[in-house]
N, C-alpha and C positions, 0 to 999 in steps of 0.2 A: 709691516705686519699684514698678514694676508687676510682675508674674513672667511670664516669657516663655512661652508657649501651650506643652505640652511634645512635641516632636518627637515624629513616627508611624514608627516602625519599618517600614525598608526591609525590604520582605517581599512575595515571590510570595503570589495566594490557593494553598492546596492542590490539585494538579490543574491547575494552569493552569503551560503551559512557557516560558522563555525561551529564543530561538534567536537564537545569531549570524550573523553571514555563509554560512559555511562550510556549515552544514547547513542556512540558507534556500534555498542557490543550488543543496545538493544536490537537494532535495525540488523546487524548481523545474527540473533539468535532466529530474528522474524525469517531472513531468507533462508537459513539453514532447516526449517521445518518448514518451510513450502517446497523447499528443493527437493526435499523428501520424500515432500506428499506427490511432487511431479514426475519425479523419478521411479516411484513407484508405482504410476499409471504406467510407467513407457516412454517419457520424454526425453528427450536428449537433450545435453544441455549445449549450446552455441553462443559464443561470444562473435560479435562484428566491432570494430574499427570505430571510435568515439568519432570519426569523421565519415562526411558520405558525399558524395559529388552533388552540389546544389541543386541538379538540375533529377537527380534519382529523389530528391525528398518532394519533389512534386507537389508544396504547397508552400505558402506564404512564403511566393518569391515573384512580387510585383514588377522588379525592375533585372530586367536581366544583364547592366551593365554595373550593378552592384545590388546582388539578391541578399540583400541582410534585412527584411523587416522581417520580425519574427523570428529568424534565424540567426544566428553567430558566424560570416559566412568571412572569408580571404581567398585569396590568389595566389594557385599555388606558382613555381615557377614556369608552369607549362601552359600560363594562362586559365588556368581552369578553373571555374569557383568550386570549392568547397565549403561546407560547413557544419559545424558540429550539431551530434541528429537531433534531432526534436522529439522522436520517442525510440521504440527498440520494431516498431514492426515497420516504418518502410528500409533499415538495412535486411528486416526478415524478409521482406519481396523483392530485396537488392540479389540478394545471397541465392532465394532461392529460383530467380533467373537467372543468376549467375551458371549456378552448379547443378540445375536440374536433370540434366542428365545422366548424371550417379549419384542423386540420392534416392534415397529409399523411399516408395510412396504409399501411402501419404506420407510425408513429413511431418513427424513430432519433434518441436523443440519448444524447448523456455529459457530464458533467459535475464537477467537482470543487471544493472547498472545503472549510470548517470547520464541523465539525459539534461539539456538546455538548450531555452525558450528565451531569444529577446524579446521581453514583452516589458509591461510595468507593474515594478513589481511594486506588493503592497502587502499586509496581515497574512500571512499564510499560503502567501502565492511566490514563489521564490522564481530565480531563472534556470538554477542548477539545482536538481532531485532525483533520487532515484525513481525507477520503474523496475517492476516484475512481473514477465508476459508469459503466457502460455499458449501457444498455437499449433492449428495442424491445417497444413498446407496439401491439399489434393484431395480432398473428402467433400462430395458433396450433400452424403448423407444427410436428416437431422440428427442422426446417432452421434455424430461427430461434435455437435452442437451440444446434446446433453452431456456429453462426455466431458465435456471445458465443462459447461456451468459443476458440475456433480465434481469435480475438480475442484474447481473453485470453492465451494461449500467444505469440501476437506481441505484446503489449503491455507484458507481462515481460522477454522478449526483447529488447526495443529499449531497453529502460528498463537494460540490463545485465547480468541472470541470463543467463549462458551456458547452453546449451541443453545437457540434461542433470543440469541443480540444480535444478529443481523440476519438478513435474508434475501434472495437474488428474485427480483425481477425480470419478468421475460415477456416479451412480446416480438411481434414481426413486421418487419416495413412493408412486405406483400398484404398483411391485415390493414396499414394503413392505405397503403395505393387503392385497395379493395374501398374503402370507407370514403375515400376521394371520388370515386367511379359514383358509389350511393349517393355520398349527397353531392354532385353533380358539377365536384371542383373541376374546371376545365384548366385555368394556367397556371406554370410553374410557380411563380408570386403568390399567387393565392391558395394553390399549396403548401407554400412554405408558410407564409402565413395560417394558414390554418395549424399546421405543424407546432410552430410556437406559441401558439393561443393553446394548445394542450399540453404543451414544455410545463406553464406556469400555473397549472392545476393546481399544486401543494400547494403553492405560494398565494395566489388569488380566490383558489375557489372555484365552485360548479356557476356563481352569477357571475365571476370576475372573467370567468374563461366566457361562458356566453357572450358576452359585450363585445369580447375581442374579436369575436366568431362572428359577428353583426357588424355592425356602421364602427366599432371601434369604444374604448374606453378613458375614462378621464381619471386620472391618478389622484392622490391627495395634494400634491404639489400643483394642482391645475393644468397639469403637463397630458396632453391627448394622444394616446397610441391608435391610430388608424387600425379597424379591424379588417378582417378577411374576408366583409361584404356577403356572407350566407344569409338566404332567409332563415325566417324562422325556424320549418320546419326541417333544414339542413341543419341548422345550428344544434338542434335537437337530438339527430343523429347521432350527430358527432360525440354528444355529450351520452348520449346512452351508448356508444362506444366505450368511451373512457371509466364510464360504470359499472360495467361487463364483467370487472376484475375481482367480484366478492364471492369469498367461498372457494371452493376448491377449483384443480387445474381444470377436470373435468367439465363439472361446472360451469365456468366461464367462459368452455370451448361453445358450451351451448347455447350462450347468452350472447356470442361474439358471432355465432354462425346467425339467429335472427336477424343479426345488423348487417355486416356483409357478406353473407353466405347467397353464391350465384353471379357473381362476379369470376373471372378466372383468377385473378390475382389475390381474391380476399379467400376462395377454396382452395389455393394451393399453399395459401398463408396457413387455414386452417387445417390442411393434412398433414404441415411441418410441425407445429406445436401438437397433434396429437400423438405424430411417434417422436419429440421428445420426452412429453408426457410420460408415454408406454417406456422409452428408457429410464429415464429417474425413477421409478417407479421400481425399476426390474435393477439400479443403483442404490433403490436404498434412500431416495432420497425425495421427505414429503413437502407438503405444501407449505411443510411450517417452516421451510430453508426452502425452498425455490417454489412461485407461483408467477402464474401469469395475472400481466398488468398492463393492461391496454391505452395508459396512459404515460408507458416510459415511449420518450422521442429521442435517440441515441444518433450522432452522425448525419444528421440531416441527408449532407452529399454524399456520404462515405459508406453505411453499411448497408446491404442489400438482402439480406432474409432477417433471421432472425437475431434480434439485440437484446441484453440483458446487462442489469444494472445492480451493485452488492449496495444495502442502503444498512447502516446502524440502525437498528429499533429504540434502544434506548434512548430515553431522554437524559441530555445533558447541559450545563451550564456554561453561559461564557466569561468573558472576563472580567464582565459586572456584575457576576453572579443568576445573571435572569438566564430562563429556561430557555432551551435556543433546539433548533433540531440538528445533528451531525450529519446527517446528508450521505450522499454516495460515498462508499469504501472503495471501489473500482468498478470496473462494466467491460462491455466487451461485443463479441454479434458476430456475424457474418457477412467479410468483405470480399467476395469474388472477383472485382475488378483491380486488385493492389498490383496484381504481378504483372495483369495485361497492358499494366504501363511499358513495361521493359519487352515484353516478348509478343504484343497482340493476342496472344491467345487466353481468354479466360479460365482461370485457375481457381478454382472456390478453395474458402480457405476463412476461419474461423479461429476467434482468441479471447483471451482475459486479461487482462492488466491491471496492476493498483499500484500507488504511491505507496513507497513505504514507510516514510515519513507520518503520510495520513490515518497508514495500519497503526501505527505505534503510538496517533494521537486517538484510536478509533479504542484499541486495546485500553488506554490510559482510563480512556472513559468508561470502559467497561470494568474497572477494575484492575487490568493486568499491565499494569504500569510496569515492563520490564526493565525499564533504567533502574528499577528502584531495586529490583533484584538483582545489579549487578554487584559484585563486591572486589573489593581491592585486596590485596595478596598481606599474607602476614607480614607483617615487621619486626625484623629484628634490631634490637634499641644497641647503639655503637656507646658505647663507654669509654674506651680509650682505643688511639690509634696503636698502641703495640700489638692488640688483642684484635686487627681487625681478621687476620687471618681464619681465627676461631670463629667469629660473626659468620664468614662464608663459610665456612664449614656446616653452619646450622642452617643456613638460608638450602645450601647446597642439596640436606639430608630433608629439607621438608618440599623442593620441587622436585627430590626424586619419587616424593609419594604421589604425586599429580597435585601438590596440593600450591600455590600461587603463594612468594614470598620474596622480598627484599632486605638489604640490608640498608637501615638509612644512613647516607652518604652526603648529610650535611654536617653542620661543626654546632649546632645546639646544644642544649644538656638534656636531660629526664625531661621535663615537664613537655617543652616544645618537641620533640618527638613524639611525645604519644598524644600530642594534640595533631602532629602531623600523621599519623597513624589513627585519628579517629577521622580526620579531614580525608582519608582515602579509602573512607567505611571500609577498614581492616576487620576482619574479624577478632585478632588476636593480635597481640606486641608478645614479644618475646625477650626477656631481662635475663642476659647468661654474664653475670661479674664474677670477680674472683672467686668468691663463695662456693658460687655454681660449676666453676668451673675445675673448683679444688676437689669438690663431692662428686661430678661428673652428674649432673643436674641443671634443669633449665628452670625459669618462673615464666609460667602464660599467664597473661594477665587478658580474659574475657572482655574485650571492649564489645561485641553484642549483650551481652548482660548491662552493664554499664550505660550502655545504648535507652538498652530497654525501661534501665531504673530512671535513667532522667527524663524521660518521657513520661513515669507515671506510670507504666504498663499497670495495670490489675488483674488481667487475665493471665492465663497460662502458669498458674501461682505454682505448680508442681514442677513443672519446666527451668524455675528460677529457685527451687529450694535444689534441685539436684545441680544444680552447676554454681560452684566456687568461683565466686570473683576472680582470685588469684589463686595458683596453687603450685608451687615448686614441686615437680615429678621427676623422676630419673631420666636420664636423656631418652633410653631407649623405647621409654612411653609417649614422649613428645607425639608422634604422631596422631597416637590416638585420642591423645586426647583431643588436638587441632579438630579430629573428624567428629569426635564427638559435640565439639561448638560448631561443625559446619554443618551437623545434621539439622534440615530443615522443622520449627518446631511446632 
């Protein structure tokens, strides 16, 4: 007797998610009105190759005889590493060094898909998620720059954040280079440092960033983060820097010009954000959805003019119930040096990006929990298999209404059907037995009503005296009546 091979444990890898219906259809309604909102600026839409040559993703790839930290990276037959992208914009500076010679410039595309990150994962950090980017590649206007953000703001928008629950930040790496010059930062380390000593404003505060700005800070843990060694009076700077950001856009240009205004790099920071300013402005688009904040640090290495970050406003709960803040919804800037990896030549070129997973947990919080709006298709209830011919026939005549229906195709009775019919938040079951089928009539049986009563509903008392539980109508009302329960109420 032989022993049987022994079974592999049903098991996700680490990081990798599984999605049902409910929130495939949300995350797909989110892209479908961003697509919208992009497409009707002028965007084209571009898809690239889930893979990209190792050496094109041009970052966390420490060992070049096996470049996977960070990366998902193999060998293809011709020796060559590849690995799956890490986000959607270095195949966008792949592509468009690739093809720049016939495409249309500037270049507007967005795009979206699955991108993965070997990293570790943990609570809300996966290795496989979507991304949805929006860039334009050859502009080095600030025009070009309002144009993304003022995008972004409608893209949110359409997707379901009500206006007033989130809001984009903007600021400029030339305002900080500028603020480095002032208060008298001389080397890269202590730039950077200084950089992440204003990263963690939110989280520490005007005294906790000071410290860091100084000789450095001691945490609760007794654990000491070495600061970025400014005196006083630099530290001070910096800090009425990141101040600068109260009030309107205007405003703050003039409270940001006392600090680093006279500098070439902190004036040419401040001539960018004032003709974005004069674009949003002339889009439509006020301070209560896009303001400058002197204290977002975006891309340390990576983005060169201006950066800008979507934050929720709202406050929401976590999984203990205590008040938590939600944090960035996406962000974005300008990186002129992506493409001059591939071709030398500096290419300016400006984007937006967000998780979409994040949007739909960003929506949830704000109320627009779209999984919960998804619904599953009417059911028609199988009675006997002589009569299934009749079942499709019914299912047949309510998907030719556009209206979403099945016939259930297990071996149950009554009861467990229309628990499996409430289990696929059907709107409706549908009962056609002999009876029905003799008088050429169906029974809808309202599983939203039903819904509703066992829940306790109290509200919408007129909504629930106008709709019958159940109600047997001639076949050729069937539809309307369906529309009549699918009308939102």
């Amino acid at each position: 007797m032989t022993e049987e091979a022994p079974r592999p444990e049903a098991r996700s890898p680490r990081g990798f998610n599984d999605r049902r219906g409910r929130d495939v259809a949300a995350e797909r309604a989110i892209l479908a009105a961003v697509s919208g909102v992009y497409e009707l600026w002028g965007f084209e839409a571009l898809e690239t190759g889930a893979f990209e040559y190792a050496d094109a993703l041009g970052k966390f790839l420490p060992d070049a005889d096996r470049p996977n930290e960070g990366v998902f990276a193999l060998q293809d037959d011709d020796e060559q590493w590849m690995a799956l992208r890490y986000d959607l914009t270095a195949p966008l500076a792949r592509f468009a060094a690739q093809t720049w010679e016939t495409l249309p410039k500037p270049f507007r595309r967005y795009a979206f898909g699955p991108v993965w990150r070997n990293e570790k994962p943990g609570p809300g950090r996966f290795r496989e998620f979507w991304q949805c980017d929006a860039d334009t590649v050859g502009s080095a206007r600030p025009e070009a720059d309002a144009e993304i953000i003022a995008m972004a703001v409608a893209g949110l928008e359409a997707a379901g954040l009500p206006t007033g629950t989130a809001v984009i930040k903007i600021n400029n790496r030339k305002l900080l280079n500028g603020l480095m010059t002032a208060a008298g930062v001389e080397t890269d380390g202590q730039k950077l440092a200084v950089l992440r000593a204003v990263d963690k404003l939110d989280r520490l505060g005007p005294d906790g960033v000071r410290l860091l700005l100084g000789e450095g800070r001691k945490d609760e843990s007794g654990d000491f983060t070495k600061g970025a060694g400014l005196n006083a009076a630099a530290a001070e700077r910096v800090l009425a820097f990141t101040a600068a950001g109260v009030g309107g856009r205007s405003e703050t240009l003039g409270k940001l010009a006392d600090v680093v205004g006279g500098s070439a790099e902190g004036d040419e920071g401040l001539a960018e954000l004032a003709a974005i300013d004069a674009a949003l402005g002339s889009l439509g688009v006020g301070p209560d959805r896009a303001l400058f904040d002197p204290s977002v640090v975006r891309g340390l290495e990576y983005y060169t003019g201006a950066v800008f970050e979507a934050e929720l406003l709202l406050s929401t709960l976590d999984d203990k119930g205590q008040p938590m803040r939600f944090g960035s919804i996406g962000g974005g800037g300008r990186y002129d040096d992506l493409v001059a990896r591939f071709t030398g030549e500096r290419t300016p070129a400006t984007g937006f990006s967000f998780g979409v997973s994040r949007l739909a947990s960003a929506l949830k919080a704000a109320g627009q929990d779209l999984a919960v709006a998804q619904r599953g298709p009417v059911v028609v209830i199988a009675f006997d298999q002589s009569r299934m011919a009749d079942y499709f026939a019914v299912a047949q005549e309510i998907r030719a209404a556009g209206i979403a229906a099945e016939v259930y195709l297990g071996t149950s009775g009554m009861r467990p059907q229309m628990k499996y019919a409430d289990r696929r938040l059907s709107p409706a079951a549908i009962i056609v037995g002999d009876d029905e089928l003799a008088a050429g009539t169906v029974t809808v049986k309202d599983l939203d009503l039903g819904r509703a009563l066992a829940s306790g509903m109290t509200d919408n008392a007129a909504w629930r005296e106008q709709r019958p539980g159940q109600q047997t109508v001639p076949r050729a009302e069937l539809v309307a009546v369906l529309r009549r329960i699918l009308e939102p109420r």
